[in-house]
Residue frames as a rotation matrix with the C-alpha (Angstrom) as fourth column:
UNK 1
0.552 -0.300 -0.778 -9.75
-0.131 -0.953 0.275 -13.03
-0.824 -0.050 -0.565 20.40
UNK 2
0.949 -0.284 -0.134 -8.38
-0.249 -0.422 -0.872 -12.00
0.191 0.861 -0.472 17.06
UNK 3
-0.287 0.014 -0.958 -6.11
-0.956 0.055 0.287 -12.97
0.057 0.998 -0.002 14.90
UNK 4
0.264 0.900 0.348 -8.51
-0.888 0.368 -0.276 -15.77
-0.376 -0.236 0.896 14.14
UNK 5
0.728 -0.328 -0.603 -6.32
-0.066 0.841 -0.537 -18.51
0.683 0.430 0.590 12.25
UNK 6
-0.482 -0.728 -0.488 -3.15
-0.027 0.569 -0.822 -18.63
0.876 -0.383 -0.294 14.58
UNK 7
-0.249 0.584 0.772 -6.15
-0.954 -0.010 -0.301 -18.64
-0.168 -0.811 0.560 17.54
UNK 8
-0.936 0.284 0.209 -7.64
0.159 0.870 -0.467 -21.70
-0.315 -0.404 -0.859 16.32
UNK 9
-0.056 0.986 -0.157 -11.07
-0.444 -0.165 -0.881 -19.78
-0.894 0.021 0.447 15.92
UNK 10
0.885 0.418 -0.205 -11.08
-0.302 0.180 -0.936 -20.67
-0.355 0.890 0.286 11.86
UNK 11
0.816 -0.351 0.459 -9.25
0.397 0.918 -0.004 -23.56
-0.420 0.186 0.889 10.52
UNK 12
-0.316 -0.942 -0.110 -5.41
-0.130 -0.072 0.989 -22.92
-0.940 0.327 -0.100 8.94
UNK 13
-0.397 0.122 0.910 -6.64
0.778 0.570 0.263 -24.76
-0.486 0.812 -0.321 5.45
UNK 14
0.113 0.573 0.812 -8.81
0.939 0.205 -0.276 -21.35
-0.325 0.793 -0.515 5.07
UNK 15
0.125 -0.623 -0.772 -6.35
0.229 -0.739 0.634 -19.04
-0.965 -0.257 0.050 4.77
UNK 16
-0.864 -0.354 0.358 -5.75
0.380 0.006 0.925 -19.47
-0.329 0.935 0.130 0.97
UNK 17
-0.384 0.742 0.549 -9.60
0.900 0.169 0.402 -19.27
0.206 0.649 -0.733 0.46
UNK 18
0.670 0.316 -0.672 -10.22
0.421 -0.907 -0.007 -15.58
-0.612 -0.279 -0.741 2.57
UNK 19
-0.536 -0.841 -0.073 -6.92
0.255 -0.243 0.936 -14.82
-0.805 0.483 0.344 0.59
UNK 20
-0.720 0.131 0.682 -8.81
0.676 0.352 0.647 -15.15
-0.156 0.927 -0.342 -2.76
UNK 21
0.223 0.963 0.153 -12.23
0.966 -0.239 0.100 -13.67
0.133 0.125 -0.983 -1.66
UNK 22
0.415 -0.048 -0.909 -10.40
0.412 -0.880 0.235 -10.65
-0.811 -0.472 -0.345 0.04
UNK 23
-0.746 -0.661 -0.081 -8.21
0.111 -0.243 0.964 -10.12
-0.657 0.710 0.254 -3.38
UNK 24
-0.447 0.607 0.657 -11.76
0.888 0.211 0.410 -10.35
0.110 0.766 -0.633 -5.40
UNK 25
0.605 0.685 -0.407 -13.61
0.756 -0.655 0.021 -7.88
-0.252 -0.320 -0.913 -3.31
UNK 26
-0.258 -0.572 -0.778 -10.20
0.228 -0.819 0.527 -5.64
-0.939 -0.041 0.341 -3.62
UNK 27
-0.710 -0.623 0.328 -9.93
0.569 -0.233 0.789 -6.01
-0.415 0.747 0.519 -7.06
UNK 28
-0.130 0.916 0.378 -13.81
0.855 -0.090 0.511 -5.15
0.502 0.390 -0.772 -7.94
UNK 29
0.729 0.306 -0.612 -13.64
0.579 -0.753 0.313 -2.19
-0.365 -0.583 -0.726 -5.26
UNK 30
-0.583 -0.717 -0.383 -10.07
0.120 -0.542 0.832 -0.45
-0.804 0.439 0.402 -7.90
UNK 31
-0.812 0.291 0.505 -11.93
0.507 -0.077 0.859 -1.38
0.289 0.954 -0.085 -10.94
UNK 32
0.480 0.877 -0.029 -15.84
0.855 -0.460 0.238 0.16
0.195 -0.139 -0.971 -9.43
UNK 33
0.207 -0.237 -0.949 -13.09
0.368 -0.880 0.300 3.49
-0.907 -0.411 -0.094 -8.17
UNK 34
0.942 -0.320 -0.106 -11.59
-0.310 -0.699 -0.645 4.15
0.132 0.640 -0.757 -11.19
UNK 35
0.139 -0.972 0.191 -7.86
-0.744 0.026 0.668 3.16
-0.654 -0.235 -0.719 -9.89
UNK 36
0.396 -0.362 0.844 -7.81
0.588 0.806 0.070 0.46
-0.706 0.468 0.532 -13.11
UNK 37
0.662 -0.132 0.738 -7.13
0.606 -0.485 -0.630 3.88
0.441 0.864 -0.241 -15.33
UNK 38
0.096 -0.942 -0.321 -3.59
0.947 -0.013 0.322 5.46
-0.307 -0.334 0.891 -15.28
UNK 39
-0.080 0.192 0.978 -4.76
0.395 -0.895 0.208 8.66
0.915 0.403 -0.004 -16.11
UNK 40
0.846 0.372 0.382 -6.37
-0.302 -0.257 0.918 8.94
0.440 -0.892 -0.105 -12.37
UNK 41
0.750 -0.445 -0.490 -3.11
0.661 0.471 0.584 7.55
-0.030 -0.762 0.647 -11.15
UNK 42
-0.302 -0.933 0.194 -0.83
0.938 -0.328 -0.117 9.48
0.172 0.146 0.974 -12.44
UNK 43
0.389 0.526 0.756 -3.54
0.306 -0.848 0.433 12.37
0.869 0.063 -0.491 -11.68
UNK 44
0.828 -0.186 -0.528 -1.78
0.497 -0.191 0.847 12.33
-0.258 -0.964 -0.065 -7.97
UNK 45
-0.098 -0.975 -0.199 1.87
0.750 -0.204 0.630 13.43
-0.654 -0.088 0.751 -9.34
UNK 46
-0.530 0.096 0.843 0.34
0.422 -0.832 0.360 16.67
0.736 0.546 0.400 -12.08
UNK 47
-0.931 -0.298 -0.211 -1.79
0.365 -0.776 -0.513 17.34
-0.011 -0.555 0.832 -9.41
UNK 48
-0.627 0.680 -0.380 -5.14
-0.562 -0.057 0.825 16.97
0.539 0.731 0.417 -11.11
UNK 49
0.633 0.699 -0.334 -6.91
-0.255 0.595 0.762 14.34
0.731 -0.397 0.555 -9.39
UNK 50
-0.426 -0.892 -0.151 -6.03
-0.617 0.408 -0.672 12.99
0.662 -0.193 -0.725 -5.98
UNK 51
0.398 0.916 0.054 -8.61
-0.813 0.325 0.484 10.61
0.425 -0.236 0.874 -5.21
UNK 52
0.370 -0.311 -0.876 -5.80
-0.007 0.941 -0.337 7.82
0.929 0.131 0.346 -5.20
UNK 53
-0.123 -0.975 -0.187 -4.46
0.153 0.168 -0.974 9.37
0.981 -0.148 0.128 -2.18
UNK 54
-0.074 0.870 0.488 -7.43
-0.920 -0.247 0.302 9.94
0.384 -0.427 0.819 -0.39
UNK 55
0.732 0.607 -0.310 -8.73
-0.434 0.766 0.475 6.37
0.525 -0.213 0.824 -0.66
UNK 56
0.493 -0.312 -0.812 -5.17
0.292 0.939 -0.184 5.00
0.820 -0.147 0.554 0.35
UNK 57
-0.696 -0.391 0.602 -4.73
-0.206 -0.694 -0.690 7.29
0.688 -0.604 0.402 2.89
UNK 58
-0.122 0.930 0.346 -8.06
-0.973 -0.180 0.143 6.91
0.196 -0.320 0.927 4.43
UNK 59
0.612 0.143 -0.778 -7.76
-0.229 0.973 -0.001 3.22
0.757 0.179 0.628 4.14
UNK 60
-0.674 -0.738 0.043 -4.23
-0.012 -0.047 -0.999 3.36
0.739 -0.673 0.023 6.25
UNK 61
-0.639 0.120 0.760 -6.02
-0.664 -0.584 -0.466 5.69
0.388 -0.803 0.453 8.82
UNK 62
0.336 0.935 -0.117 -9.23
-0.824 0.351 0.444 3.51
0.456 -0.053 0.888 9.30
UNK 63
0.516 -0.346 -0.783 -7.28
-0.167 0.856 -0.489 0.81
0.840 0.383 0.384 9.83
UNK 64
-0.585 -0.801 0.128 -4.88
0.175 -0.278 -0.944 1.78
0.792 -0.530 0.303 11.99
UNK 65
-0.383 0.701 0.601 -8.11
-0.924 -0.292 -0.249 3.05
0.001 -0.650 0.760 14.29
UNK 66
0.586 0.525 -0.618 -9.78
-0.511 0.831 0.222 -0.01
0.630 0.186 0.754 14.03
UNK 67
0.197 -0.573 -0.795 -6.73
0.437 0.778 -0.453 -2.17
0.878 -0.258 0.403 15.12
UNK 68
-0.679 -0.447 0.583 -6.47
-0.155 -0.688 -0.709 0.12
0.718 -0.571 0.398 17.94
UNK 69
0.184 0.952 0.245 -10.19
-0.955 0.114 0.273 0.01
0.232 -0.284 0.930 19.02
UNK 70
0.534 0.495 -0.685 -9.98
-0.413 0.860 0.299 -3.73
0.738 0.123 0.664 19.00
UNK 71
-0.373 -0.841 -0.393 -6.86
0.407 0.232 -0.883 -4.15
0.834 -0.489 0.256 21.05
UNK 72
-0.717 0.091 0.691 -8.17
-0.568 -0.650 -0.505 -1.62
0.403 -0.755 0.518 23.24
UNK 73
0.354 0.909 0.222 -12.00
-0.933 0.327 0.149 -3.62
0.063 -0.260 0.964 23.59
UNK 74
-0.352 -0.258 0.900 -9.57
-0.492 0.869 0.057 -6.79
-0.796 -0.422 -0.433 24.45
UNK 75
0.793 0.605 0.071 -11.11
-0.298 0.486 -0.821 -8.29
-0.531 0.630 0.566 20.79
UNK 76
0.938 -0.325 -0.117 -7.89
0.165 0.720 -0.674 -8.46
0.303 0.613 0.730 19.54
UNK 77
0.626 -0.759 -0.180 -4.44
0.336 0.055 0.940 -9.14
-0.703 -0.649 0.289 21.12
UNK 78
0.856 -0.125 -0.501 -2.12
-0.480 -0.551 -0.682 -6.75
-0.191 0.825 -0.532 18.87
UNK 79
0.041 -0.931 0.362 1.11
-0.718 0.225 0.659 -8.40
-0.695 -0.287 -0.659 20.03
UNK 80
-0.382 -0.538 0.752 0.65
0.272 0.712 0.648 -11.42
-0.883 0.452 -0.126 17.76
UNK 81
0.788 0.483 0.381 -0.26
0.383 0.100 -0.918 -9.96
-0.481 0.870 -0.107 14.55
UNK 82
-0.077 -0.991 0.114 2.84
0.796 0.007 0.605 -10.22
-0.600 0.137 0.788 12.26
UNK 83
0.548 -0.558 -0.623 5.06
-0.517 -0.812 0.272 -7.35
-0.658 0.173 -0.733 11.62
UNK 84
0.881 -0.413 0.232 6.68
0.371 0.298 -0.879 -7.66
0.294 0.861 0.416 8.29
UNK 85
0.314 -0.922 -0.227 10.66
0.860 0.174 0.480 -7.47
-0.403 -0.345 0.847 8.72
UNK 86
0.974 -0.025 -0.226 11.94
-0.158 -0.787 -0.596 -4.24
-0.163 0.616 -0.771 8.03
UNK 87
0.210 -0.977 0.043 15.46
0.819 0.200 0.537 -4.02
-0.533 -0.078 0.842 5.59
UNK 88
0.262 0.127 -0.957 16.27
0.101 -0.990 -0.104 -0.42
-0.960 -0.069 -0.272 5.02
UNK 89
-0.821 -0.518 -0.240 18.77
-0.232 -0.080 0.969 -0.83
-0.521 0.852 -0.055 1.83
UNK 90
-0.908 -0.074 0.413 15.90
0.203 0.783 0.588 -2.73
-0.367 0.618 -0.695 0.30
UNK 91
0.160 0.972 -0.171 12.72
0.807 -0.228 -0.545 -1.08
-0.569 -0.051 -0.821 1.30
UNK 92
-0.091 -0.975 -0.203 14.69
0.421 -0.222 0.879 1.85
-0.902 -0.006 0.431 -0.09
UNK 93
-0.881 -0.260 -0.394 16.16
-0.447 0.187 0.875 0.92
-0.154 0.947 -0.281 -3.30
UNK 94
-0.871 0.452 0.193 12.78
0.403 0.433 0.806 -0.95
0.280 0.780 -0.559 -4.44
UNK 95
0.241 0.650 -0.720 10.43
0.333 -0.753 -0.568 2.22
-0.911 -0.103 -0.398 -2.81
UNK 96
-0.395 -0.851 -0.346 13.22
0.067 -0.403 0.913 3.84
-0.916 0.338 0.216 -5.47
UNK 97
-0.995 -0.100 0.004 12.50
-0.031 0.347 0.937 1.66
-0.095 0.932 -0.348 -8.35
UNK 98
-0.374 0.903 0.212 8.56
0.889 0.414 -0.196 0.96
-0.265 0.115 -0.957 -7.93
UNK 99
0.260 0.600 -0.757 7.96
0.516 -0.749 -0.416 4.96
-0.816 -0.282 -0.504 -7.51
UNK 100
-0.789 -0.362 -0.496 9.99
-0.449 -0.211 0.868 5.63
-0.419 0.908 0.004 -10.99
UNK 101
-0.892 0.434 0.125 8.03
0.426 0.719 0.549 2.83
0.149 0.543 -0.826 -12.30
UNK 102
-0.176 0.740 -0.649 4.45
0.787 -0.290 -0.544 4.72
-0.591 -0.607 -0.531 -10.67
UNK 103
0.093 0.116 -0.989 5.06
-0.095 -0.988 -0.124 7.89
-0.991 0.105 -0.081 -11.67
UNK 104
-0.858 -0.465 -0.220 6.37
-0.315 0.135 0.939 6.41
-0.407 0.875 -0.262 -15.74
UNK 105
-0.834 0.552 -0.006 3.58
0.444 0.676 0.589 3.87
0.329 0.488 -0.808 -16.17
UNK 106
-0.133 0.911 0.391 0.20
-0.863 -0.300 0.406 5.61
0.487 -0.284 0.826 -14.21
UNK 107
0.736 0.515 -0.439 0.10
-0.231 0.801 0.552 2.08
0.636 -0.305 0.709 -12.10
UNK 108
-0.249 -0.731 0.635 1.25
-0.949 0.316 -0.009 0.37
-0.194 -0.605 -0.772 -8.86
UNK 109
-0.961 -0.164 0.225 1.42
-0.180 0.982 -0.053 -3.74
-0.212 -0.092 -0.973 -8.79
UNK 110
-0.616 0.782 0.092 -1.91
0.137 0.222 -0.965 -3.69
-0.776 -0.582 -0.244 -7.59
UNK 111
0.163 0.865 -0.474 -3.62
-0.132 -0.457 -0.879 -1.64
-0.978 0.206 0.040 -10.01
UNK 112
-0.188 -0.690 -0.699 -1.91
-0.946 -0.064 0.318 -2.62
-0.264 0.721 -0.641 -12.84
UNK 113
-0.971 -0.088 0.222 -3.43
-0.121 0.983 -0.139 -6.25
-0.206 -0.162 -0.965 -12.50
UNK 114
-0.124 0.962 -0.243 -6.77
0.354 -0.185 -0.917 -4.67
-0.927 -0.200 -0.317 -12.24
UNK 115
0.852 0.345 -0.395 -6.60
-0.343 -0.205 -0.917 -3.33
-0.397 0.916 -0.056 -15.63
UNK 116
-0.849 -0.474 -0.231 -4.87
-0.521 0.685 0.510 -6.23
-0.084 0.554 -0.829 -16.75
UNK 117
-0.808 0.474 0.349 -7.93
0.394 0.876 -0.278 -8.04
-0.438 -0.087 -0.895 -16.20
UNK 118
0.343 0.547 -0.763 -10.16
-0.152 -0.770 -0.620 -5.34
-0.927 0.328 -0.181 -18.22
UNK 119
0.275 -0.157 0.948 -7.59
0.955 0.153 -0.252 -6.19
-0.106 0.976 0.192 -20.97
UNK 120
0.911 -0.242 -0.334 -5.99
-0.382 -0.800 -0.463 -2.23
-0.155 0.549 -0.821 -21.17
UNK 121
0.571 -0.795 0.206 -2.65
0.268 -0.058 -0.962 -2.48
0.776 0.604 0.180 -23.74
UNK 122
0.264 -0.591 0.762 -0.60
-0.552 -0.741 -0.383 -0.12
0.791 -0.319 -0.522 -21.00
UNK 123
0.505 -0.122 0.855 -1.18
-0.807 0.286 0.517 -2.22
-0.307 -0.951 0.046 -17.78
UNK 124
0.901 -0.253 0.353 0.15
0.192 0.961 0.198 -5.39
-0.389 -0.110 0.915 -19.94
UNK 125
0.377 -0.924 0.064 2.89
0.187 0.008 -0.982 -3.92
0.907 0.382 0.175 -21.08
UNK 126
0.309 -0.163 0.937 3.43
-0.673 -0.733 0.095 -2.99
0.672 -0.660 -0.336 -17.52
UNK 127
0.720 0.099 0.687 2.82
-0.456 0.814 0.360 -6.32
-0.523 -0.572 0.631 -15.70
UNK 128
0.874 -0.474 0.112 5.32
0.472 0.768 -0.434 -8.04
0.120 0.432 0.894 -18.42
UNK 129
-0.005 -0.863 0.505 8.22
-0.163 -0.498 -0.852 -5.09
0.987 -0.087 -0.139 -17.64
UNK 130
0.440 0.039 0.897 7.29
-0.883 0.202 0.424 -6.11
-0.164 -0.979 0.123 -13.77
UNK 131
0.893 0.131 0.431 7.81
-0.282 0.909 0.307 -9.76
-0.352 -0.395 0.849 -14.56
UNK 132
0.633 -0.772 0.054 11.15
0.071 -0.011 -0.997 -9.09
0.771 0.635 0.048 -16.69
UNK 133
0.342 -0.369 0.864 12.27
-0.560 -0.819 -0.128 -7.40
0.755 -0.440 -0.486 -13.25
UNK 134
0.635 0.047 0.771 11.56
-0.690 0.483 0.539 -10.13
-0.347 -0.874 0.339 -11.06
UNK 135
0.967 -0.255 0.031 13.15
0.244 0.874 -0.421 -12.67
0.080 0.414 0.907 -13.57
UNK 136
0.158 -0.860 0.485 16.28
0.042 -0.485 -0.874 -10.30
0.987 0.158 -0.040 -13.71
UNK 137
0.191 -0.317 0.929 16.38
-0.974 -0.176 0.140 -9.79
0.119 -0.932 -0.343 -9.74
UNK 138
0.858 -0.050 0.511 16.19
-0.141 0.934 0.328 -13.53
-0.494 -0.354 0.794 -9.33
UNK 139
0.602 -0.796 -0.064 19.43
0.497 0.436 -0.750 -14.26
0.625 0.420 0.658 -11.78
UNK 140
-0.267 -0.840 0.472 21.64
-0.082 -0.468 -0.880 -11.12
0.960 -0.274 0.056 -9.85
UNK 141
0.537 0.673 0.508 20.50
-0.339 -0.379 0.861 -12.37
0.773 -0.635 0.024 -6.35
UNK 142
0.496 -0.754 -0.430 23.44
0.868 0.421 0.262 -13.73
-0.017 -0.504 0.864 -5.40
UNK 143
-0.677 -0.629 0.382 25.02
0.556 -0.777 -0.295 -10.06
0.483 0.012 0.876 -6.17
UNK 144
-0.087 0.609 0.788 21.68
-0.369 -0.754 0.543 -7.98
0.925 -0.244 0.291 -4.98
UNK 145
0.073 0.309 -0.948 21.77
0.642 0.713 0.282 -10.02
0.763 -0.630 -0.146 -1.85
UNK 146
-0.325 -0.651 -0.686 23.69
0.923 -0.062 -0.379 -8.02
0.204 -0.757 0.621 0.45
UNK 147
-0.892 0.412 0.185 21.87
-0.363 -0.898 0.249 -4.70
0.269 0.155 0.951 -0.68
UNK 148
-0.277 0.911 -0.306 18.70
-0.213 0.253 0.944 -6.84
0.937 0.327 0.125 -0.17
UNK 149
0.452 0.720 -0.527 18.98
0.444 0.330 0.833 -7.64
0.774 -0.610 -0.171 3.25
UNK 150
-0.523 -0.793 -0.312 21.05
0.739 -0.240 -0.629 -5.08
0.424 -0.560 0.712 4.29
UNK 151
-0.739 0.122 0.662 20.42
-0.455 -0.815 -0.359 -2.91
0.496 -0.567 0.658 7.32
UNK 152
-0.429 0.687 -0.587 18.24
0.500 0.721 0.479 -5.33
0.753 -0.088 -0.653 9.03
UNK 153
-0.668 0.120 0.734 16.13
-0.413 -0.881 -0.232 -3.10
0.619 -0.458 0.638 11.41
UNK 154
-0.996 0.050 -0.071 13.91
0.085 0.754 -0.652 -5.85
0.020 -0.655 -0.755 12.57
UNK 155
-0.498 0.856 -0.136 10.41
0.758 0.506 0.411 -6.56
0.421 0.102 -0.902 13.18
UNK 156
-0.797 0.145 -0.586 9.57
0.322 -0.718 -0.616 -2.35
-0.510 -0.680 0.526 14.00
UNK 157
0.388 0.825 0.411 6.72
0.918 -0.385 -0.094 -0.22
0.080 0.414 -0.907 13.29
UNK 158
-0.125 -0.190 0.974 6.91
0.481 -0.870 -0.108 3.48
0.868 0.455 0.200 12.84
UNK 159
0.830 0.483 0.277 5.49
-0.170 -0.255 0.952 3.57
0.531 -0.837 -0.130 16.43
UNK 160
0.870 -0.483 -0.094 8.23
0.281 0.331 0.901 2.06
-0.404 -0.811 0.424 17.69
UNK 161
-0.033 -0.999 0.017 10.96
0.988 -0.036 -0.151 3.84
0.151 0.011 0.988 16.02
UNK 162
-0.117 0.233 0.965 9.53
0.430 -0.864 0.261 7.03
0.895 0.446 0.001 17.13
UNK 163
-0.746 -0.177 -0.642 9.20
0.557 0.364 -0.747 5.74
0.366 -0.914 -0.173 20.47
UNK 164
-0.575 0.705 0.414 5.36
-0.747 -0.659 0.085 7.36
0.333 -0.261 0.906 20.40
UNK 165
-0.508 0.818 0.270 2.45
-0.181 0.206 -0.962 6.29
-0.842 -0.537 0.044 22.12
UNK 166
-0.764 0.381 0.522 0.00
0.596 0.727 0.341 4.41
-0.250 0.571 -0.782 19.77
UNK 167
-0.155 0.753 -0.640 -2.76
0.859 -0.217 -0.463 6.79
-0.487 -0.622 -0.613 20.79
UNK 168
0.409 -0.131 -0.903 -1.10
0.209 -0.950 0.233 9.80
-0.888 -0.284 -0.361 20.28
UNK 169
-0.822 -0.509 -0.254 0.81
-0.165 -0.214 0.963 8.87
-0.544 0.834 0.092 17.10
UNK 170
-0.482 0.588 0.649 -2.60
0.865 0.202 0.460 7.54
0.140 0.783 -0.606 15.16
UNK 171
0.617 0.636 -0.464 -4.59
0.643 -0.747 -0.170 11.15
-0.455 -0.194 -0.869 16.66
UNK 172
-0.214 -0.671 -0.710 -1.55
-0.277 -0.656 0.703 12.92
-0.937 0.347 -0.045 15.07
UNK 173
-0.838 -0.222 0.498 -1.93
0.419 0.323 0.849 10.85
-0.349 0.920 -0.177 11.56
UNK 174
0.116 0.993 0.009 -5.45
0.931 -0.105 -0.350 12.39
-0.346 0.049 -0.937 11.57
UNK 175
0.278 0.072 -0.958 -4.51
0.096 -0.994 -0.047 15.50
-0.956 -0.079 -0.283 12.06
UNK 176
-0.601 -0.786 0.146 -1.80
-0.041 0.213 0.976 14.67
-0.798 0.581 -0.160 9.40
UNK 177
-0.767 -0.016 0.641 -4.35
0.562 0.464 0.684 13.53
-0.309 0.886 -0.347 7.17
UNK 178
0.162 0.659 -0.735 -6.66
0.811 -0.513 -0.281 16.23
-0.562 -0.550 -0.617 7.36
UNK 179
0.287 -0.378 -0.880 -4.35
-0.581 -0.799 0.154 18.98
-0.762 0.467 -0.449 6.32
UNK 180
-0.823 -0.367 0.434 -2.99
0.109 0.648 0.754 16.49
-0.558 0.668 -0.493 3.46
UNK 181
0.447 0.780 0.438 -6.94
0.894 -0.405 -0.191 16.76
0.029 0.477 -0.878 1.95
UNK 182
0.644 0.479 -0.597 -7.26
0.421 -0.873 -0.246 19.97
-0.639 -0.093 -0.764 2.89
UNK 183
-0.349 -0.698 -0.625 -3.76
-0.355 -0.519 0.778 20.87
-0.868 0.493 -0.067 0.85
UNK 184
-0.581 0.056 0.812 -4.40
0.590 0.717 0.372 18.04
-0.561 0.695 -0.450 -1.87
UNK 185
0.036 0.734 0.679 -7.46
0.987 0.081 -0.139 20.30
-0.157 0.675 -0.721 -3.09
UNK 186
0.625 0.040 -0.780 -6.32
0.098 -0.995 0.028 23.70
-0.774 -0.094 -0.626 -2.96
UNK 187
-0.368 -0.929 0.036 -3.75
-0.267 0.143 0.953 22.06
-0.891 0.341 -0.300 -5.19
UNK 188
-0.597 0.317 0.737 -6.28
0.579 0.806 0.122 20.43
-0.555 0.500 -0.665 -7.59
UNK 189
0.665 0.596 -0.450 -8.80
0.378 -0.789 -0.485 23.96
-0.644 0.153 -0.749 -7.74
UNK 190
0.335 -0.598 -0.728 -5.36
-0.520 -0.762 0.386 25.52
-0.785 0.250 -0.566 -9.01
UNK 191
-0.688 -0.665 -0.292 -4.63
-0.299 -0.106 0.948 23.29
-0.661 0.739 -0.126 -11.92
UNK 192
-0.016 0.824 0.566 -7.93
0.962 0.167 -0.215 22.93
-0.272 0.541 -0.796 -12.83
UNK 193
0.659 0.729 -0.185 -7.91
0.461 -0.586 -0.666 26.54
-0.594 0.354 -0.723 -13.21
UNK 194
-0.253 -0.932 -0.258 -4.20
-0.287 -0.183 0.940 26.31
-0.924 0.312 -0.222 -15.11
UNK 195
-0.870 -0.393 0.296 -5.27
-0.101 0.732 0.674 23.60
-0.482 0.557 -0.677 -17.14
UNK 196
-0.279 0.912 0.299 -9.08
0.928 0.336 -0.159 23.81
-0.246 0.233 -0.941 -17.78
């Protein structure tokens, strides 16, 4: 039963090497969408294109079913698959800064690597104002500390600070995502017929 490295099923040692292959396959499956051009990204916030929020919507949702299914068919034991710590001040204040940075540049982290490796001018000036940030957070982390791990909120999911039923809260995100499409393009028809 799933998760297959702290099971035993597939050695520790290749953890670095699925790491790699899963980060190729990602990176070839942004660059084969389109999501290496910051036109289409920034096409979610004018309103124009919102393919980006589809796919990472749709990605979420799949998921989220999936891990559900498996838990449910006893394939995989959800309890030990790690929950990333949640700190409110921080998740915040650098949601804050990344979505300024999103909505300025036409790129998140992710995609922004991906056309670095294409070689576009925009994403490297992007990736080198990312790496300016990190160098600057690392000198004021003795002052950004407290803002960094403040509000500790622990090891929750959205399920569990909602106190919903798994079931009931992923059959709601459907719905959720559903009407999200269904709005997304009534939005898109109209500034195509502002703008075109």
């Amino acid at each position: 039963m799933g998760p297959l490295i702290p099971n035993d099923i597939i050695p520790f040692e290749w953890n670095s090497i699925i790491a790699i292959v899963i980060g190729i396959f990602f990176g070839f499956i942004l660059e084969a969408s389109g999501f290496s051009s910051s036109r289409k990204l920034a096409g979610v916030f004018y309103g124009y294109d919102f393919a980006v929020l589809k796919v990472f919507f749709t990605a979420a949702l799949v998921s989220a079913i999936g891990i559900l299914y498996l838990d449910y068919l006893g394939y995989l034991d959800m309890s030990m698959l790690y929950i990333h710590p949640t700190y409110l001040w921080g998740a915040i204040i650098g949601g804050a800064i990344m979505g300024i940075g999103f909505v300025a540049a036409g790129f998140c982290p992710g995609t922004s690597l991906c056309a670095v490796a294409i070689g576009k001018i925009d994403a490297i000036v992007y990736v080198f104002g990312i790496m300016i940030g990190i160098f600057i957070f690392s000198q004021l982390y003795g002052l950004l500390d407290p803002i960094h791990n403040g509000y500790f909120q622990g090891y929750v999911t959205l399920m569990d600070s909602l106190d919903f039923d798994p079931y009931w809260f992923i059959f709601l995100f459907t719905i959720a995502a559903v009407i999200i499409f269904a709005f997304s393009d009534l939005i898109r028809k109209r500034v195509k017929k502002v703008f075109y």
